[in-house]
PyMOL Python script that loads the backbone (N, CA, C, O; Angstrom):
from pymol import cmd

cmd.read_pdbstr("""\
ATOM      1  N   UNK A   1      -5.195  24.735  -6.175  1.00  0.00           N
ATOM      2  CA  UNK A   1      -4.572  23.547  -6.707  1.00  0.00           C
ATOM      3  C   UNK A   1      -5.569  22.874  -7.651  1.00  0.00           C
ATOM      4  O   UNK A   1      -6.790  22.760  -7.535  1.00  0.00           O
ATOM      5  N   UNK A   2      -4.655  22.413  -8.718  1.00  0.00           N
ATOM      6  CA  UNK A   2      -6.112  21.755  -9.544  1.00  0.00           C
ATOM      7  C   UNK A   2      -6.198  20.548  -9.461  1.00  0.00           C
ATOM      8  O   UNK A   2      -5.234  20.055  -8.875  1.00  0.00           O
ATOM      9  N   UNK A   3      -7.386  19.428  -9.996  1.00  0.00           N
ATOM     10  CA  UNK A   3      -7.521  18.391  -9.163  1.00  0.00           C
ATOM     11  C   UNK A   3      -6.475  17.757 -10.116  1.00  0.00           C
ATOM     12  O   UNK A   3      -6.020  16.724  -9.627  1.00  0.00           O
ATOM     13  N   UNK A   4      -5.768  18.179 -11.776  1.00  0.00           N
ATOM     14  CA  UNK A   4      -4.792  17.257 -11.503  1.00  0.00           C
ATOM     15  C   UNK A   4      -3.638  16.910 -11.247  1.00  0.00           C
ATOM     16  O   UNK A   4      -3.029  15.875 -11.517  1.00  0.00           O
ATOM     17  N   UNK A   5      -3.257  18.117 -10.533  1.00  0.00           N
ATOM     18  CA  UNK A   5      -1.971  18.110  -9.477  1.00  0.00           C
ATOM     19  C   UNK A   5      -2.198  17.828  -8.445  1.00  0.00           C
ATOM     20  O   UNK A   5      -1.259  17.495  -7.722  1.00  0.00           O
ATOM     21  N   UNK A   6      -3.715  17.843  -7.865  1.00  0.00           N
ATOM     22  CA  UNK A   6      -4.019  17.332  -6.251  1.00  0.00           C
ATOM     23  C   UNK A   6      -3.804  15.547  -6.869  1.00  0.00           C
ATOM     24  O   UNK A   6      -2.962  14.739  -6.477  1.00  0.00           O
ATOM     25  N   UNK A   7      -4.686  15.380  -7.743  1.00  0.00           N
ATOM     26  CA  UNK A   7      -4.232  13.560  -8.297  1.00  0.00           C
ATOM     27  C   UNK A   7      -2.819  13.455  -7.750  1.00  0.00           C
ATOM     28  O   UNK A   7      -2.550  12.864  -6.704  1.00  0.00           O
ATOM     29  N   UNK A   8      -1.789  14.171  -8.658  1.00  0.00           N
ATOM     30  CA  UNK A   8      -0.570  13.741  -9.237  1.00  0.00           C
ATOM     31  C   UNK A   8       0.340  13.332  -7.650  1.00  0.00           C
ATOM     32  O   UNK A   8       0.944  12.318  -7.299  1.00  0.00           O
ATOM     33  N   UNK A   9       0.049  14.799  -6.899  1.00  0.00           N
ATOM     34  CA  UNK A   9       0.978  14.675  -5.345  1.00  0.00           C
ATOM     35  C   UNK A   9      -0.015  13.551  -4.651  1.00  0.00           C
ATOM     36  O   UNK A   9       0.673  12.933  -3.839  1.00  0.00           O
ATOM     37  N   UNK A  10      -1.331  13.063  -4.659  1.00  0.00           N
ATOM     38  CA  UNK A  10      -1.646  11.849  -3.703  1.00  0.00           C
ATOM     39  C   UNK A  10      -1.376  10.859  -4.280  1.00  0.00           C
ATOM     40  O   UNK A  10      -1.497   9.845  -3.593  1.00  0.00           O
ATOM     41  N   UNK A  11      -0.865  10.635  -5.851  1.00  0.00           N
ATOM     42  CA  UNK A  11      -0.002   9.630  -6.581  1.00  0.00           C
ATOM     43  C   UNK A  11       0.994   9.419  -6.103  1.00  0.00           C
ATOM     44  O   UNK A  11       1.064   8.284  -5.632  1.00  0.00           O
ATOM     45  N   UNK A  12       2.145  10.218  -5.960  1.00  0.00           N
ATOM     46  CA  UNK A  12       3.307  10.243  -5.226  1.00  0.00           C
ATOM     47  C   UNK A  12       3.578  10.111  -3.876  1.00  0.00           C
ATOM     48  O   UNK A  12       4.718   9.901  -3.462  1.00  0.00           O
ATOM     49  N   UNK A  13       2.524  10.228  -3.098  1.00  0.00           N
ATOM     50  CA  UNK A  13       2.806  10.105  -1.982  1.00  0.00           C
ATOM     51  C   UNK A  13       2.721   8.688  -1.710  1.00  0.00           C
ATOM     52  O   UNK A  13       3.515   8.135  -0.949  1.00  0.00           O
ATOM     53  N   UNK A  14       1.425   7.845  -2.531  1.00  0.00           N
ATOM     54  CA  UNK A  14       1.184   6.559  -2.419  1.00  0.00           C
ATOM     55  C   UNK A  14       2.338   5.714  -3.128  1.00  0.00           C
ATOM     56  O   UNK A  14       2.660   4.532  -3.001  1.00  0.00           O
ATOM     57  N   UNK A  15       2.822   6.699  -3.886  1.00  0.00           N
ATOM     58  CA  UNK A  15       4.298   5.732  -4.624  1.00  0.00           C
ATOM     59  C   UNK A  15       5.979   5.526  -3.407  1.00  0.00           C
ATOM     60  O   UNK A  15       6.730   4.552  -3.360  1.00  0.00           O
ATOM     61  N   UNK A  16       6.094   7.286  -2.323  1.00  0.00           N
ATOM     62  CA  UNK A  16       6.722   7.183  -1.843  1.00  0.00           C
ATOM     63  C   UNK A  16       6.309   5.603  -0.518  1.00  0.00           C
ATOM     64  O   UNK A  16       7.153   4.848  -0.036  1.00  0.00           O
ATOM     65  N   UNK A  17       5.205   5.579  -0.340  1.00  0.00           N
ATOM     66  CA  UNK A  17       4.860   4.708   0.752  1.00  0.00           C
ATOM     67  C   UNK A  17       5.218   3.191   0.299  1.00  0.00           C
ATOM     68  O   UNK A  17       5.843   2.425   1.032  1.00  0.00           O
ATOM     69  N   UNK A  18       4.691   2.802  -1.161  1.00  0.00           N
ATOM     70  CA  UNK A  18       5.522   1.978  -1.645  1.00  0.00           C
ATOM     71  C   UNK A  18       7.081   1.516  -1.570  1.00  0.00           C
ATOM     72  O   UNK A  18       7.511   0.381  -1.363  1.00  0.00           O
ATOM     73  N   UNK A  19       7.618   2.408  -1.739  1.00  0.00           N
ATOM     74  CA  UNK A  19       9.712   2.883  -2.121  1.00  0.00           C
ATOM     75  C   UNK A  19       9.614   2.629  -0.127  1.00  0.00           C
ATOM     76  O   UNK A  19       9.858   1.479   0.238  1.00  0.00           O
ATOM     77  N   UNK A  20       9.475   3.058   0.337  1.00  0.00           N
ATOM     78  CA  UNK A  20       9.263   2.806   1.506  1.00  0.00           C
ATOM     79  C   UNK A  20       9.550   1.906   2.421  1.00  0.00           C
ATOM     80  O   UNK A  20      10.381   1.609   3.279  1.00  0.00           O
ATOM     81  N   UNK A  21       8.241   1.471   1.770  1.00  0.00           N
ATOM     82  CA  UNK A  21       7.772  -0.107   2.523  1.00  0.00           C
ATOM     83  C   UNK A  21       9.027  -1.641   2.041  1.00  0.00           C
ATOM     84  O   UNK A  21       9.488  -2.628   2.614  1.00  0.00           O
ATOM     85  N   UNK A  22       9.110  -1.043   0.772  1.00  0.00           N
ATOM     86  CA  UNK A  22      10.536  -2.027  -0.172  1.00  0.00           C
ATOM     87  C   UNK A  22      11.345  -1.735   0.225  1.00  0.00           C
ATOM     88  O   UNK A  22      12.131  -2.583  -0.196  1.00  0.00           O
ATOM     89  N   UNK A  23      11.924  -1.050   0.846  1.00  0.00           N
ATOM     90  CA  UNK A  23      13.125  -0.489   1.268  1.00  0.00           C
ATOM     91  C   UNK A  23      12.930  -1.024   2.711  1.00  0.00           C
ATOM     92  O   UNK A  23      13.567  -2.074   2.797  1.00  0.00           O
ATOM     93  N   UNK A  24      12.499  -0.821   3.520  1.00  0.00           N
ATOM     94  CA  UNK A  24      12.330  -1.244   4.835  1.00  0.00           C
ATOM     95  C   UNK A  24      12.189  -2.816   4.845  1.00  0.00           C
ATOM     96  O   UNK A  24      12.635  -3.385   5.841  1.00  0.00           O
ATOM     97  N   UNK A  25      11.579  -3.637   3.777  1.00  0.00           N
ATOM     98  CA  UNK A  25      11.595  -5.016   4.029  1.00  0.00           C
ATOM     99  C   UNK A  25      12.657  -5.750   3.684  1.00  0.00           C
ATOM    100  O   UNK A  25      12.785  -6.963   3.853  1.00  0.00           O
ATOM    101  N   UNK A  26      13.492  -4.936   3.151  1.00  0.00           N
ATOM    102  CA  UNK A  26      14.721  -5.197   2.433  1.00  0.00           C
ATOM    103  C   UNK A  26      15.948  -4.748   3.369  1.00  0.00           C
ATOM    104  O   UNK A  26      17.035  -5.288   3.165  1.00  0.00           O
ATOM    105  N   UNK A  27      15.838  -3.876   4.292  1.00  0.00           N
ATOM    106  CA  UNK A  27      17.069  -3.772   4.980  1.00  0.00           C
ATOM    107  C   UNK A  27      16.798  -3.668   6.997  1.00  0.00           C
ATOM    108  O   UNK A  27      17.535  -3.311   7.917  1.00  0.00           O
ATOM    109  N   UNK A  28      15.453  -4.158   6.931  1.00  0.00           N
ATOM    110  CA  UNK A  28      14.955  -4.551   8.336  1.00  0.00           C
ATOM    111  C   UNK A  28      15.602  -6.426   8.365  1.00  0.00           C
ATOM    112  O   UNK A  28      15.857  -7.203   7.445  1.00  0.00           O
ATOM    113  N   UNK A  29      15.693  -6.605  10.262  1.00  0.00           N
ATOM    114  CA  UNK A  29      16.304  -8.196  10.049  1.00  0.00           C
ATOM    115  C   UNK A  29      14.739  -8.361  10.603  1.00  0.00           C
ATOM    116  O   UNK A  29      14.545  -9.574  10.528  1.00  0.00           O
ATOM    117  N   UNK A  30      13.874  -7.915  10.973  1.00  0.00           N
ATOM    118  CA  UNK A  30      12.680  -8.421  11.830  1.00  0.00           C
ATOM    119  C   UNK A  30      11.866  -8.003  10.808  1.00  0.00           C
ATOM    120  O   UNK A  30      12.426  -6.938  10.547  1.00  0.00           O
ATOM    121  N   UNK A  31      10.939  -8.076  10.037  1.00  0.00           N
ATOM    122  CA  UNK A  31       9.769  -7.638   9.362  1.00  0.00           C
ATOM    123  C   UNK A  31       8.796  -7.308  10.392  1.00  0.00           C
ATOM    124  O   UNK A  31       8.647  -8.166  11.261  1.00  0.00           O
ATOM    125  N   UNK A  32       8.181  -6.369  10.468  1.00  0.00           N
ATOM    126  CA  UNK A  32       6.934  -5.985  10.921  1.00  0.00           C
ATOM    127  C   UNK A  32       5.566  -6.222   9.938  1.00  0.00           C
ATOM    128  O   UNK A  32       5.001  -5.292   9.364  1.00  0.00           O
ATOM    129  N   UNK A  33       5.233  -7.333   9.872  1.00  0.00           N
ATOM    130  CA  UNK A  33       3.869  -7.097   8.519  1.00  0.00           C
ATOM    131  C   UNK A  33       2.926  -6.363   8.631  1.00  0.00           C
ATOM    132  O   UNK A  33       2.390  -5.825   7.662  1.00  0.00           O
ATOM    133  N   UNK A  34       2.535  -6.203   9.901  1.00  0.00           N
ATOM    134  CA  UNK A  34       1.440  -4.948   9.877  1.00  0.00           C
ATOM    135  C   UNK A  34       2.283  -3.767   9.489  1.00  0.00           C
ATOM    136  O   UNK A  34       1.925  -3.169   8.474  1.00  0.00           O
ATOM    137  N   UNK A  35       3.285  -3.357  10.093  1.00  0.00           N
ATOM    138  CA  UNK A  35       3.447  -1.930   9.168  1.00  0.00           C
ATOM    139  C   UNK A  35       3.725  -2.030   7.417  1.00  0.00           C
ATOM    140  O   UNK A  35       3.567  -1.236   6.490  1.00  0.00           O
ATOM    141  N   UNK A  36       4.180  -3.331   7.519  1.00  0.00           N
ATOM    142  CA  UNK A  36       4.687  -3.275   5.854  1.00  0.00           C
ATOM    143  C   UNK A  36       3.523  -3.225   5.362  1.00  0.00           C
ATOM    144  O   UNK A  36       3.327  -2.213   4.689  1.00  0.00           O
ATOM    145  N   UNK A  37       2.270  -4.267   5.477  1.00  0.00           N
ATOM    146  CA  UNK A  37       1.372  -4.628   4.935  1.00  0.00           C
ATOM    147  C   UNK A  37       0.489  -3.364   5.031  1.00  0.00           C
ATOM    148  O   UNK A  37      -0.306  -3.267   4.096  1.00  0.00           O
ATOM    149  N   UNK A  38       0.444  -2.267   6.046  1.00  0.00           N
ATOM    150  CA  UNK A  38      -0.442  -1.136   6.247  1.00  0.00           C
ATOM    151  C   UNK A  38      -0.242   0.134   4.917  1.00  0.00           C
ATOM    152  O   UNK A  38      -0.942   0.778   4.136  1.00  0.00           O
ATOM    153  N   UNK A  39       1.370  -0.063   5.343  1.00  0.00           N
ATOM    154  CA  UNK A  39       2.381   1.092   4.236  1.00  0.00           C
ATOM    155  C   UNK A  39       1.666   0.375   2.522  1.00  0.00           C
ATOM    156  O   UNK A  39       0.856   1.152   2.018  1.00  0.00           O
ATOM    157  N   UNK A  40       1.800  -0.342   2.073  1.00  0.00           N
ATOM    158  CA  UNK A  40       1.385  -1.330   0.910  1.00  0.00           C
ATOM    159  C   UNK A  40      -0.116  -0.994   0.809  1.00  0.00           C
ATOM    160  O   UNK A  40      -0.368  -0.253  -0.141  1.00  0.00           O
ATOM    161  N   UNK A  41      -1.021  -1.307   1.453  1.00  0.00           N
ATOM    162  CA  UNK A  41      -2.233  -1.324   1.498  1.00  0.00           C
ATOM    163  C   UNK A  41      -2.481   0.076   1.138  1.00  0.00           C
ATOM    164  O   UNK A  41      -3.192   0.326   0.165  1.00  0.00           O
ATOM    165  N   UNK A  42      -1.801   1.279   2.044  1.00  0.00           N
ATOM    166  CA  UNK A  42      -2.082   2.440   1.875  1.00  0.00           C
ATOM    167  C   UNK A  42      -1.589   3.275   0.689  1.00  0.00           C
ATOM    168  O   UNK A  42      -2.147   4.294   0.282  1.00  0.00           O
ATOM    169  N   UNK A  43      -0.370   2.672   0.131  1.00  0.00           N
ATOM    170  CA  UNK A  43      -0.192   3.269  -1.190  1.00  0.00           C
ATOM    171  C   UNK A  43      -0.928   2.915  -2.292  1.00  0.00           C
ATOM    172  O   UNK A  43      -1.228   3.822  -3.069  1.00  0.00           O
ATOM    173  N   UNK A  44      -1.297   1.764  -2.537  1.00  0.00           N
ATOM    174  CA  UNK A  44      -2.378   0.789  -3.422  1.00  0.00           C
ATOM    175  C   UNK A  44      -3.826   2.163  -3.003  1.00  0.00           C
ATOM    176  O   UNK A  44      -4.636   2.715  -3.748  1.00  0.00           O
ATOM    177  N   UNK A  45      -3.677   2.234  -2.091  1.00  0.00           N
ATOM    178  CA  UNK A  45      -5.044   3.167  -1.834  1.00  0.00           C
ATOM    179  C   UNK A  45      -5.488   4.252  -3.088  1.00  0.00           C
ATOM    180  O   UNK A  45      -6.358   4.383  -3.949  1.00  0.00           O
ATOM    181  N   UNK A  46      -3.706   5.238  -2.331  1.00  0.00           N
ATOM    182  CA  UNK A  46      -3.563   6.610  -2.639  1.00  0.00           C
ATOM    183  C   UNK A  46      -3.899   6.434  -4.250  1.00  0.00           C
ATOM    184  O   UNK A  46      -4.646   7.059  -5.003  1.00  0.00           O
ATOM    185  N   UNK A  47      -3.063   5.370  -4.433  1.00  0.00           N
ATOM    186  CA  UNK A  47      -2.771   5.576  -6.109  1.00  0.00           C
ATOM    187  C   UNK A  47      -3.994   5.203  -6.975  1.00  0.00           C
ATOM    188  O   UNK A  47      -4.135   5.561  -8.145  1.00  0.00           O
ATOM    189  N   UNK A  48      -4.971   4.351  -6.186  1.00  0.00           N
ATOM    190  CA  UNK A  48      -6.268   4.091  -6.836  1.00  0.00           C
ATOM    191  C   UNK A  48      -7.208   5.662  -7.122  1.00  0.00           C
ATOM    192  O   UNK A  48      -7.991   5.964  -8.022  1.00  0.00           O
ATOM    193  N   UNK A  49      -6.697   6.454  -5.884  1.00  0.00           N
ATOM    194  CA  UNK A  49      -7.192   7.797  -5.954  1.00  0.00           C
ATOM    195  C   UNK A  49      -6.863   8.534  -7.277  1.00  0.00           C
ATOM    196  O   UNK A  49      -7.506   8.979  -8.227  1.00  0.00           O
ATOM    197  N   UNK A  50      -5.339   8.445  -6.836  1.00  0.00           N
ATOM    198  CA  UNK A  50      -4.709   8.977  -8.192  1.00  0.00           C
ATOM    199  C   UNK A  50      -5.600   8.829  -9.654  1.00  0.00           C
ATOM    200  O   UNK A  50      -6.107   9.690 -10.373  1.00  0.00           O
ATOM    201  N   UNK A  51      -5.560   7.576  -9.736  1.00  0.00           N
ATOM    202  CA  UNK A  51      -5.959   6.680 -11.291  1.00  0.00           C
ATOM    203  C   UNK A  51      -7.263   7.215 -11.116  1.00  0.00           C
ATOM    204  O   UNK A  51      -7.802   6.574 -12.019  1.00  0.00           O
ATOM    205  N   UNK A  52      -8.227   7.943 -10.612  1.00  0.00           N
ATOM    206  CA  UNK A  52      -9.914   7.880 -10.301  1.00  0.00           C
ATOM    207  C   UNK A  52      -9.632   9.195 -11.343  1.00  0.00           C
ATOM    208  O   UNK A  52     -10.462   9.594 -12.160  1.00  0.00           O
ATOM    209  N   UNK A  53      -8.196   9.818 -11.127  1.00  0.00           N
ATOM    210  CA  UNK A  53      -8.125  11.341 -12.354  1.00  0.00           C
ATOM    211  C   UNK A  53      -7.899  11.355 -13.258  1.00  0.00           C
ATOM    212  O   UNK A  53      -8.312  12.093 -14.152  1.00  0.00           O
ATOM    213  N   UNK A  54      -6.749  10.058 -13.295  1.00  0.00           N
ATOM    214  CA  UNK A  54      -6.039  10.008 -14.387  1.00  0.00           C
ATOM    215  C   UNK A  54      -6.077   8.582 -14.830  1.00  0.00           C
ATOM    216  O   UNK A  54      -5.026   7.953 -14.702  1.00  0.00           O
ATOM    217  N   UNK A  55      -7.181   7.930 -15.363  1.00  0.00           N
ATOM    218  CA  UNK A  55      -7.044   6.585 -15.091  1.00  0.00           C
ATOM    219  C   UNK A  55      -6.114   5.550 -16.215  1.00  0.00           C
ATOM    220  O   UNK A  55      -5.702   6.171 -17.195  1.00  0.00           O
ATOM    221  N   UNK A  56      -5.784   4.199 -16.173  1.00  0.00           N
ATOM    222  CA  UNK A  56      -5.224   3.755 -16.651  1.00  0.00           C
ATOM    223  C   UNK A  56      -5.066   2.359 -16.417  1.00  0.00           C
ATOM    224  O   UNK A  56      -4.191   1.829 -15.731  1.00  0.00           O
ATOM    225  N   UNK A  57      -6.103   1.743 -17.124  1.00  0.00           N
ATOM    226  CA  UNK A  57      -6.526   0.024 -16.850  1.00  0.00           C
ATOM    227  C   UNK A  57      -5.501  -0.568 -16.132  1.00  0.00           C
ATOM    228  O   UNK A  57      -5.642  -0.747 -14.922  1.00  0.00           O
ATOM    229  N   UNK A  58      -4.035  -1.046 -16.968  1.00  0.00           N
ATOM    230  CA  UNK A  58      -2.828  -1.851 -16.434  1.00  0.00           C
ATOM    231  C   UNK A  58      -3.080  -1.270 -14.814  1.00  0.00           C
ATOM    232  O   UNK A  58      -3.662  -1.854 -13.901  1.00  0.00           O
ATOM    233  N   UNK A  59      -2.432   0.080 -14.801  1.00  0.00           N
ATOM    234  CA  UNK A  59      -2.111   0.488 -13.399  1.00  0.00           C
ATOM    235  C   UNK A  59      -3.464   0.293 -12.731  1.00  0.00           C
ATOM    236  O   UNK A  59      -3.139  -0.138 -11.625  1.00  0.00           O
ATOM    237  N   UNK A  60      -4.991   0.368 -12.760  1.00  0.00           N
ATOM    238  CA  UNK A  60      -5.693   0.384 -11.789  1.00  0.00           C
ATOM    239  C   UNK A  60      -5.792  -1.445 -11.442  1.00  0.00           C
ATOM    240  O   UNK A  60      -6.145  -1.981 -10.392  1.00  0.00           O
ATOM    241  N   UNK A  61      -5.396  -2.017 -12.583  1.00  0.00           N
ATOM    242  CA  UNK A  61      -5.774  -3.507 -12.286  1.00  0.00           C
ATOM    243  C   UNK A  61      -4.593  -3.985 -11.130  1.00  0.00           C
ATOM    244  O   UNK A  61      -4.727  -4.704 -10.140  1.00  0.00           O
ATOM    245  N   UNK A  62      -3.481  -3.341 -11.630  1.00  0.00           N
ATOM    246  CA  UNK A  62      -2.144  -3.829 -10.567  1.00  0.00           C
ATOM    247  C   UNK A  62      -2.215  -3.175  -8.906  1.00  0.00           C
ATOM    248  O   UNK A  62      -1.894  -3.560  -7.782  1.00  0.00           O
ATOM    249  N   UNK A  63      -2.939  -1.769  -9.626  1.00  0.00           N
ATOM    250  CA  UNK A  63      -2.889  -1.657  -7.626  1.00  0.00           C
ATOM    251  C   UNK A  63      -4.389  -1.904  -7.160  1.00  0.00           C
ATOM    252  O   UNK A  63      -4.665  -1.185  -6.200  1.00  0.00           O
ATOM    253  N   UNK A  64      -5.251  -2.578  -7.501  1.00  0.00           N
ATOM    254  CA  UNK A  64      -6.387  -3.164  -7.288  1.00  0.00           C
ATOM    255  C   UNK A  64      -5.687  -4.227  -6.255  1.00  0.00           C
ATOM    256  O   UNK A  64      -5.816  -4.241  -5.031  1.00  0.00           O
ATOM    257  N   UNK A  65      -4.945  -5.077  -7.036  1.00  0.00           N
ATOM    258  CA  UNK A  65      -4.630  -6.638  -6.631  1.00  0.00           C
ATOM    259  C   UNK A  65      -3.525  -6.266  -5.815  1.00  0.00           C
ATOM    260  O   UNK A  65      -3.221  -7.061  -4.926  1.00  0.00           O
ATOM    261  N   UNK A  66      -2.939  -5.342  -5.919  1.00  0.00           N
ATOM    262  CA  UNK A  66      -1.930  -5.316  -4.657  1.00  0.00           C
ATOM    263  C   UNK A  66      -2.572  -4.756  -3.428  1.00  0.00           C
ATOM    264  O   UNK A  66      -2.181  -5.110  -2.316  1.00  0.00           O
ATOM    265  N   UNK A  67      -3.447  -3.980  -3.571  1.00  0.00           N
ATOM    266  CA  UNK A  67      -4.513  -3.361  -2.585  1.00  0.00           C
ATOM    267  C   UNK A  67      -5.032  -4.465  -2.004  1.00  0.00           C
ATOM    268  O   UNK A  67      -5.062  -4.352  -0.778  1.00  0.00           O
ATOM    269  N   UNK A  68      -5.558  -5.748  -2.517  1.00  0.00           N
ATOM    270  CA  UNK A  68      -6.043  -7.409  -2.129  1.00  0.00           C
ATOM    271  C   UNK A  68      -5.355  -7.461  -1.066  1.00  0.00           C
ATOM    272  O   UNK A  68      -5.473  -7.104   0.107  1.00  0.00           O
ATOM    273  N   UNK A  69      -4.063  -8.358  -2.183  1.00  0.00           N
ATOM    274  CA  UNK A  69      -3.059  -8.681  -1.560  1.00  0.00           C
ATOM    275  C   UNK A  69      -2.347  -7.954  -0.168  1.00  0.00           C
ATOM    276  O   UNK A  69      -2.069  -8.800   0.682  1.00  0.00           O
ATOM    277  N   UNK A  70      -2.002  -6.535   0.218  1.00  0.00           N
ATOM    278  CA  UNK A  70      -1.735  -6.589   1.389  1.00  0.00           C
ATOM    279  C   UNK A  70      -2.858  -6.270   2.298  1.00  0.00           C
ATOM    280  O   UNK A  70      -2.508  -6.162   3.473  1.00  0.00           O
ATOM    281  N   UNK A  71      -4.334  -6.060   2.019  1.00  0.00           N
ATOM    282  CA  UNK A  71      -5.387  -6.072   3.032  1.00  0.00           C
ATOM    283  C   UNK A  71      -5.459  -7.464   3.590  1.00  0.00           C
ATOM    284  O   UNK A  71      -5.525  -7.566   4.815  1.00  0.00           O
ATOM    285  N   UNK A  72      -5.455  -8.595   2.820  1.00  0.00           N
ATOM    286  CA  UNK A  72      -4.807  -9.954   3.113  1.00  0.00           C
ATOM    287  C   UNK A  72      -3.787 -10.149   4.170  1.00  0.00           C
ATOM    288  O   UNK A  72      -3.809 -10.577   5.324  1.00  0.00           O
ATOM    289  N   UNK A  73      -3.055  -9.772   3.515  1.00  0.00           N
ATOM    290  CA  UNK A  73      -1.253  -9.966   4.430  1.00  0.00           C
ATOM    291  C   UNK A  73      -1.880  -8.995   5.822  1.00  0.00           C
ATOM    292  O   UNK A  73      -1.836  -9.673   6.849  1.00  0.00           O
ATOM    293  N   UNK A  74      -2.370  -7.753   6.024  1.00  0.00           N
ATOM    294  CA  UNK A  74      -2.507  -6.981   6.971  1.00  0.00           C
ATOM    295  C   UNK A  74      -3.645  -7.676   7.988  1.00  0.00           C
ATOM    296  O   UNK A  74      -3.342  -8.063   9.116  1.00  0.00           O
ATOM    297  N   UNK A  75      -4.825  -7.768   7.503  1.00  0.00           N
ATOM    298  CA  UNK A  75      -5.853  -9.393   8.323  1.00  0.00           C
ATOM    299  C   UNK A  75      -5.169 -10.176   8.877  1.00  0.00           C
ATOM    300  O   UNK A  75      -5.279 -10.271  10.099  1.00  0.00           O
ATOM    301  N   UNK A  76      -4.016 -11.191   8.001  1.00  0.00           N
ATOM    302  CA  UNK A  76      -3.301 -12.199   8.577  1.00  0.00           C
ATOM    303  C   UNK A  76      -2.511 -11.708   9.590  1.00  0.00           C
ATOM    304  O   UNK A  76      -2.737 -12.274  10.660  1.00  0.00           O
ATOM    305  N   UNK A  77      -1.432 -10.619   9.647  1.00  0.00           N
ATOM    306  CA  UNK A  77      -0.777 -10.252  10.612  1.00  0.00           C
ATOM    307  C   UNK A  77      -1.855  -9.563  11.783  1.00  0.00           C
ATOM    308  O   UNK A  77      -1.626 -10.149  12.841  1.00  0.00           O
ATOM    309  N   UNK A  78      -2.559  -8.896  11.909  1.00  0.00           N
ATOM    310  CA  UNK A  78      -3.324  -8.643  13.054  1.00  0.00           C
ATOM    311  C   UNK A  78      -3.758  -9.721  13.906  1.00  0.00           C
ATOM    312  O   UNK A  78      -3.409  -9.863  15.078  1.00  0.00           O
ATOM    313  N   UNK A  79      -4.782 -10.714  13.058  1.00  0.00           N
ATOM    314  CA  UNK A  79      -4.817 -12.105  13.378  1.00  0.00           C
ATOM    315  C   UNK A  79      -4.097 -12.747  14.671  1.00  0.00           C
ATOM    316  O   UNK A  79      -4.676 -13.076  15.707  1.00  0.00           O
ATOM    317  N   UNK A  80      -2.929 -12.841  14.442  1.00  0.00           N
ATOM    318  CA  UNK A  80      -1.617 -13.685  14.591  1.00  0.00           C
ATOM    319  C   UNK A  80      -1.537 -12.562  15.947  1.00  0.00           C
ATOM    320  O   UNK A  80      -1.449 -12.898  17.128  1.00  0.00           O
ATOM    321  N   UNK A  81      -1.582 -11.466  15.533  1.00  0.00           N
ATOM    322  CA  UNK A  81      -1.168 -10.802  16.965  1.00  0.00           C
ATOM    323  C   UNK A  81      -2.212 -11.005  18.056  1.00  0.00           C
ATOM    324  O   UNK A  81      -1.773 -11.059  19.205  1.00  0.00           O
ATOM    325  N   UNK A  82      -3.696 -11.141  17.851  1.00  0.00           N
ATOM    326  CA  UNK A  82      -4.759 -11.314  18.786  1.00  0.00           C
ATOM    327  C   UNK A  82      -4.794 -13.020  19.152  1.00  0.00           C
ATOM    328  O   UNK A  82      -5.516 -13.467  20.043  1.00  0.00           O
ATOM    329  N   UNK A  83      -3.961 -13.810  18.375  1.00  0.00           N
ATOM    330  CA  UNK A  83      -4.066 -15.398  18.844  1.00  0.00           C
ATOM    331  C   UNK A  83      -2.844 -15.776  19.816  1.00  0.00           C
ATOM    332  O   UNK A  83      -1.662 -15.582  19.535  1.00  0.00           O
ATOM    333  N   UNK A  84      -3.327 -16.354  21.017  1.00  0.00           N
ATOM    334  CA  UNK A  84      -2.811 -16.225  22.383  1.00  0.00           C
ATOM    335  C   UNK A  84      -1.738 -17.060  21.611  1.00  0.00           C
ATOM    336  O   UNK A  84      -2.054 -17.631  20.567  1.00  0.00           O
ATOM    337  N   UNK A  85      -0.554 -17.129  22.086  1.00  0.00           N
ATOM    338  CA  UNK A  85       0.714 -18.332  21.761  1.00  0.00           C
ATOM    339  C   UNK A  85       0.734 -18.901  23.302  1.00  0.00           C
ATOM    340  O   UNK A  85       0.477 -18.449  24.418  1.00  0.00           O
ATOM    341  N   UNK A  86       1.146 -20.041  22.786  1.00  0.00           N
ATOM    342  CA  UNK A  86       1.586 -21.362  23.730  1.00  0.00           C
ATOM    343  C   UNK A  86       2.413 -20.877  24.905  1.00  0.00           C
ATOM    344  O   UNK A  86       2.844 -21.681  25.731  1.00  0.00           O
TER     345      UNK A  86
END
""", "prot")
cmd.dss("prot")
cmd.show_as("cartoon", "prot")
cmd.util.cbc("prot")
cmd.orient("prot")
């Protein structure tokens, strides 16, 4: 396999985890944020991989900050699960 078809399929896989995760927050009535926020986090990953082959400023800056953004959201929901409730 060459590395830029090994890129291209860990691109896609991080894109299916995306389609995914949107799809599930969209037709779940309970959100789970750790899985959403894990699924999110982990495609932002893949695809940073991706871009390391094939790179491309816009796209590395957008899944940079979405990579933030749900390591954020994924902290906060763990959080919340280790803080005792009333």
């Amino acid at each position: 396999m060459t590395t830029k078809l090994a890129g291209d399929v860990i691109g896609l896989v991080g894109s299916a985890l995306f389609i995914a995760a949107f799809a599930y927050a969209n037709l779940t009535h309970h959100l789970n944020k750790v899985l959403f926020n894990a699924a999110n986090l982990a495609g932002a990953v893949l695809l940073l991989i991706s871009l390391s082959i094939t790179f491309n400023l816009a796209s590395f800056v957008l899944e940079a900050v979405w990579g933030l953004i749900a390591a954020a959201g994924l902290l906060s929901a763990l959080l919340k699960l280790r803080t005792p409730r009333p």
